[in-house]
C-alpha positions in Angstrom: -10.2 9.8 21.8 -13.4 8.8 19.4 -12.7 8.2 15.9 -14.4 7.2 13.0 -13.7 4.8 10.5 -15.4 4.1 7.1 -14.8 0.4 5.1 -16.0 1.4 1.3 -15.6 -2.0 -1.0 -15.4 0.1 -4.0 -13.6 0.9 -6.8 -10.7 4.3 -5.8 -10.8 5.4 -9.0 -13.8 7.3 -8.0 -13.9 8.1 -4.3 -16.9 9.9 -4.5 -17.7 9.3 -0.8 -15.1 12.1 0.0 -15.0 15.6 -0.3 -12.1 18.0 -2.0 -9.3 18.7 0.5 -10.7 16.2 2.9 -7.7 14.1 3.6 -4.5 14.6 5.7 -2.7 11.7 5.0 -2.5 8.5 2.9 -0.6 5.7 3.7 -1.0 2.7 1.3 0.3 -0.2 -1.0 -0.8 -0.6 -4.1 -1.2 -3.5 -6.3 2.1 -5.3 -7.8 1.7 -5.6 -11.0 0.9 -9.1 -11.6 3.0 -10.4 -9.4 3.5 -13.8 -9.4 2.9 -14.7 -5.6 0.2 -12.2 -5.3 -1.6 -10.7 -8.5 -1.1 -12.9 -11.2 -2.6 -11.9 -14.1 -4.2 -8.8 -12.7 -3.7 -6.5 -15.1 -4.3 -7.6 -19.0 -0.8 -5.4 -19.4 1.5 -2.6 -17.9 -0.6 0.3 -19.8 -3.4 -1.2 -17.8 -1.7 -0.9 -14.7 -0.3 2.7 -15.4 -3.9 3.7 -16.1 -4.6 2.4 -12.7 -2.3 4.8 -11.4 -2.8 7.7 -13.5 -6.3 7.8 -12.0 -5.7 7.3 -8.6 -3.2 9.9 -8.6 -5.8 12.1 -10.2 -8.3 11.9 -6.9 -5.9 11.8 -4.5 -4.9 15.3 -5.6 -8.7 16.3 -5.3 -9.1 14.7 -1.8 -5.9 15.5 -0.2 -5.6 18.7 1.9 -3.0 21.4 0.8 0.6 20.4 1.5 -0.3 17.0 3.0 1.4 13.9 2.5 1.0 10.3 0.0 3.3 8.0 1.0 3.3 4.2 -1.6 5.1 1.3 -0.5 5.8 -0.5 -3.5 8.8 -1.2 -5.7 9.8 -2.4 -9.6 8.8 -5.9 -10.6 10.1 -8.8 -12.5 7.3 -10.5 -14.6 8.1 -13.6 -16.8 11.3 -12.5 -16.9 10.8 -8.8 -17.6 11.4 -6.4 -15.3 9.2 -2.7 -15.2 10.3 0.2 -13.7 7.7 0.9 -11.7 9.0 3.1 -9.0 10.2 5.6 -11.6 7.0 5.4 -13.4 4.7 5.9 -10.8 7.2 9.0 -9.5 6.5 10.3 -12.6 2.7 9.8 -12.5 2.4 12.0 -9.4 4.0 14.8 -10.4 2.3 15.4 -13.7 -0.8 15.2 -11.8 0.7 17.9 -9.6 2.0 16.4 -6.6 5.5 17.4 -5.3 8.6 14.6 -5.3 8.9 14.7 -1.4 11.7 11.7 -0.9 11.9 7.8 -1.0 12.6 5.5 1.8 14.1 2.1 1.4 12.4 -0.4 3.2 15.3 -3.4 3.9 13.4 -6.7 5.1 16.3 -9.1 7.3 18.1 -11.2 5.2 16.9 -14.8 4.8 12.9 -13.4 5.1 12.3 -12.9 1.9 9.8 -15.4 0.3 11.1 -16.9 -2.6 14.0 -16.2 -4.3 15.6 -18.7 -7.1 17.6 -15.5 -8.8 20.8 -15.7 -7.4 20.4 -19.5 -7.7 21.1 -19.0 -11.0 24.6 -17.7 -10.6 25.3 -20.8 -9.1 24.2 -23.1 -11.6 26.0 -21.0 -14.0 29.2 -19.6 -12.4 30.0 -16.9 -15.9 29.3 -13.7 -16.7 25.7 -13.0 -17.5 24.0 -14.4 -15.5 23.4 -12.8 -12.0 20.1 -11.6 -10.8 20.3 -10.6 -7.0 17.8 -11.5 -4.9 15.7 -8.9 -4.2 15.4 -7.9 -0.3 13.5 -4.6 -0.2 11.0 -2.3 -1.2 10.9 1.7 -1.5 8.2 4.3 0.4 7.4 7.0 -2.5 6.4 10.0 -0.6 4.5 12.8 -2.4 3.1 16.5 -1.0 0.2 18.4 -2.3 2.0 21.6 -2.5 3.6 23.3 0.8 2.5 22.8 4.0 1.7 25.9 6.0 3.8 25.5 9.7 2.3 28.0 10.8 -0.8 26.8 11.1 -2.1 25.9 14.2 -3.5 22.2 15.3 -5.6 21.9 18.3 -3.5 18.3 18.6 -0.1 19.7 17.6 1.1 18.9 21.8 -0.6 15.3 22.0 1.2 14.3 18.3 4.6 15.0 19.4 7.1 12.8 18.3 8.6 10.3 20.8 12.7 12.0 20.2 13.7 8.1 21.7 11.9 5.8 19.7 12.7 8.2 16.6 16.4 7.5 17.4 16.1 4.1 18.8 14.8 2.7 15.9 16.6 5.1 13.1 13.5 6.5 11.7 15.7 9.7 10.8 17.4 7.4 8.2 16.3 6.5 4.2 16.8 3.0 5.2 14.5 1.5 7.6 15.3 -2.6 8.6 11.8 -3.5 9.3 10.8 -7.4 9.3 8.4 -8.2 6.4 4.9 -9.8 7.4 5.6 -13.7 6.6 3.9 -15.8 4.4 3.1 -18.3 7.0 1.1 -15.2 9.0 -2.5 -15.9 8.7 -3.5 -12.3 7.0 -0.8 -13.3 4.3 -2.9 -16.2 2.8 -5.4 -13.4 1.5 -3.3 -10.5 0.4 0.0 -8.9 0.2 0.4 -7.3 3.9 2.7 -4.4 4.9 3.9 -5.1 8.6 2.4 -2.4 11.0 5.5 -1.0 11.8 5.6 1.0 8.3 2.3 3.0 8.9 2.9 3.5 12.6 6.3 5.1 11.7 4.2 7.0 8.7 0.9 8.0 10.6 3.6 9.3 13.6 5.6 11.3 11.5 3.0 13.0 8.6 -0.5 13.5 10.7 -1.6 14.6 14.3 -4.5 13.0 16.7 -7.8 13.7 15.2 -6.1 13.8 11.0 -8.0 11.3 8.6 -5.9 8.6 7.1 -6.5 7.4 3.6 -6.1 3.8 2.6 -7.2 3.8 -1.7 -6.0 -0.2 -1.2 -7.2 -1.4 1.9 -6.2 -5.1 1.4 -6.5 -6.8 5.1 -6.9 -3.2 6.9 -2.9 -2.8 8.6 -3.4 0.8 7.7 -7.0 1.4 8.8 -6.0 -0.9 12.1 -3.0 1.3 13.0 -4.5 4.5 12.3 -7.1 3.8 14.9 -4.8 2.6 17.4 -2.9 6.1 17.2 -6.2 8.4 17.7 -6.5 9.0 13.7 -9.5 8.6 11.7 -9.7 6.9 8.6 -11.1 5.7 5.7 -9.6 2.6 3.2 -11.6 1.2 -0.1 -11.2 -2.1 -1.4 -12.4 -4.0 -4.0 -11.9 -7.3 -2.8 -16.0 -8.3 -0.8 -13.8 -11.6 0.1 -11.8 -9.6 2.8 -14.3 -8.3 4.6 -14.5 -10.5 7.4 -10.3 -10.3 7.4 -10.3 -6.4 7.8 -13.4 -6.2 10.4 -11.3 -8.7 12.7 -8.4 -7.1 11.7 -9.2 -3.4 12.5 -11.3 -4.4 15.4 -14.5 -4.2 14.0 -16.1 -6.7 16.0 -14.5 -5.8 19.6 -17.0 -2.9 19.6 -19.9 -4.5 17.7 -18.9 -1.8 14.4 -19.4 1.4 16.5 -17.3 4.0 15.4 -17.5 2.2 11.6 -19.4 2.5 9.0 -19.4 0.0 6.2 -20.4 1.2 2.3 -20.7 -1.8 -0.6 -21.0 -0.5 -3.8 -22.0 -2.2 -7.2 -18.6 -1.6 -8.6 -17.0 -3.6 -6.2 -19.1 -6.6 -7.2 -18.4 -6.6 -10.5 -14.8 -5.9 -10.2 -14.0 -8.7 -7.8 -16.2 -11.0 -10.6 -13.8 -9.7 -13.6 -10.3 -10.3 -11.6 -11.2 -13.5 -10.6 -11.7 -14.9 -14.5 -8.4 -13.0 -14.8 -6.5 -14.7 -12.4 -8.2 -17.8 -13.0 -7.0 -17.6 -16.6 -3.7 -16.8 -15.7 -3.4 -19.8 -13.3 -4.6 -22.0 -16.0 -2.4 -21.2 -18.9 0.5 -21.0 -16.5 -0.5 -24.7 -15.1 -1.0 -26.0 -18.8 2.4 -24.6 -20.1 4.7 -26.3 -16.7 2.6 -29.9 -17.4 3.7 -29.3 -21.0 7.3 -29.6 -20.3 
């Protein structure tokens, strides 16, 4: 089956590209709030970040068909010692934007993958009360709905997007909890941005769309979403910010294996002066972080 497939390096705060009730599904990951691996100093503070989502929730609502599905793989982060509820923050985002609380699904990555993790440590240093922090090895899947979804309705593809009943069970999909290895920091695509393994959106584009639905990425990153949704019959769409990455996702989603036919590639002016702004961000970040270690 021909689909289509549209890269917009712009900011999703305004996806003006697509139309009201456009979308069936999204599938994405967004940033972590200045995480220290991955985002450092993204976000000048946690307001900012809410904002963020506040108006991303906002257009989703208006480009997401009626009783269709957003599903956000993220989870609560520990900043300089801080830790922000994010999960229950964001939950509460969506619904007073209007979405529905669907459920959550635990994402448990196989012990001994995680990246870093000095927080038990401590408890070993320091065998009293007080001080344990457990390492941390998972993440959650937020899934929201636009209002109910009308069974009923008939879908041209309903017979070629059956579920596979064996795979379903094989791999426990039926579950909350889904053991899933975690892309690796030593994996190429992980040097640019923080990656979802494709397992998540295969299980997620299976389950919440049929052949021939549009898939919406609002944080492309390296293009796992976009690259799965194609690979299952789906169409899709992903904006990112980030000009840097456009060589990862067009190798990535297979851009270049059919000389972009099938694509269609959008830069906007936001995009430039977004990616100029977070790198004197980061930059600064790095820098004061650098000056207070040396100053030890």
């Amino acid at each position: 089956m021909n689909t289509f497939h549209r890269i917009i390096f712009g900011d999703c705060r305004n996806m003006k590209e697509l139309k009201d009730n456009s979308i069936d599904l999204v599938v994405t990951s967004p940033p972590y709030y200045n995480a220290p691996f991955d985002f450092p100093g993204m976000f000048k503070s946690y307001e900012e970040f809410l904002q963020l989502m506040k108006d991303v929730a906002k257009e989703l609502l208006r480009v997401m068909k009626q009783g269709r599905i957003v599903c956000l793989v993220t989870d609560d982060m520990l900043v300089n010692g801080v830790k922000y509820p994010i999960i229950a923050d964001i939950t509460k985002i969506f619904m007073e934007a209007g979405f529905r609380y669907r459920d959550k699904i635990i994402w448990r990555k196989p012990e001994g993958y995680i990246r870093i993790s000095r927080r038990s440590g401590v408890t070993i240093q320091h065998p009293f009360p007080m001080y344990f922090y457990p390492d941390n090895l998972k993440e959650e899947i937020i899934i929201f709905q636009k209002g109910e979804y009308d069974y009923k309705s008939n879908n041209s593809n309903k017979e070629k997007s059956k579920i596979d009943i064996k795979e379903f069970q094989k791999n426990k999909w039926y579950l909350t909890v889904w053991d899933i290895t975690n892309v690796l920091p030593a994996a190429k695509e992980a040097k640019f941005t923080a990656v979802f393994p494709d397992e998540i959106p295969n299980r997620l584009i299976k389950l919440f769309s049929f052949v021939g639905d549009t898939i919406l990425d609002p944080f492309l990153g390296s293009g796992t979403t976009m690259k799965v949704a194609r690979k299952l019959g789906r169409n899709s769409v992903g904006y990112e910010i980030d000009l840097e990455l456009e060589k990862v996702i067009k190798e990535k989603v297979g851009y270049n294996l059919v000389g972009g036919n099938g694509f269609e590639i959008i830069k906007r002016e936001d995009a430039k002066k977004l990616r100029t702004n977070l790198n004197k961000q980061i930059n600064e970040t790095l820098a004061k972080n650098y000056k207070k270690v040396n100053s030890r």
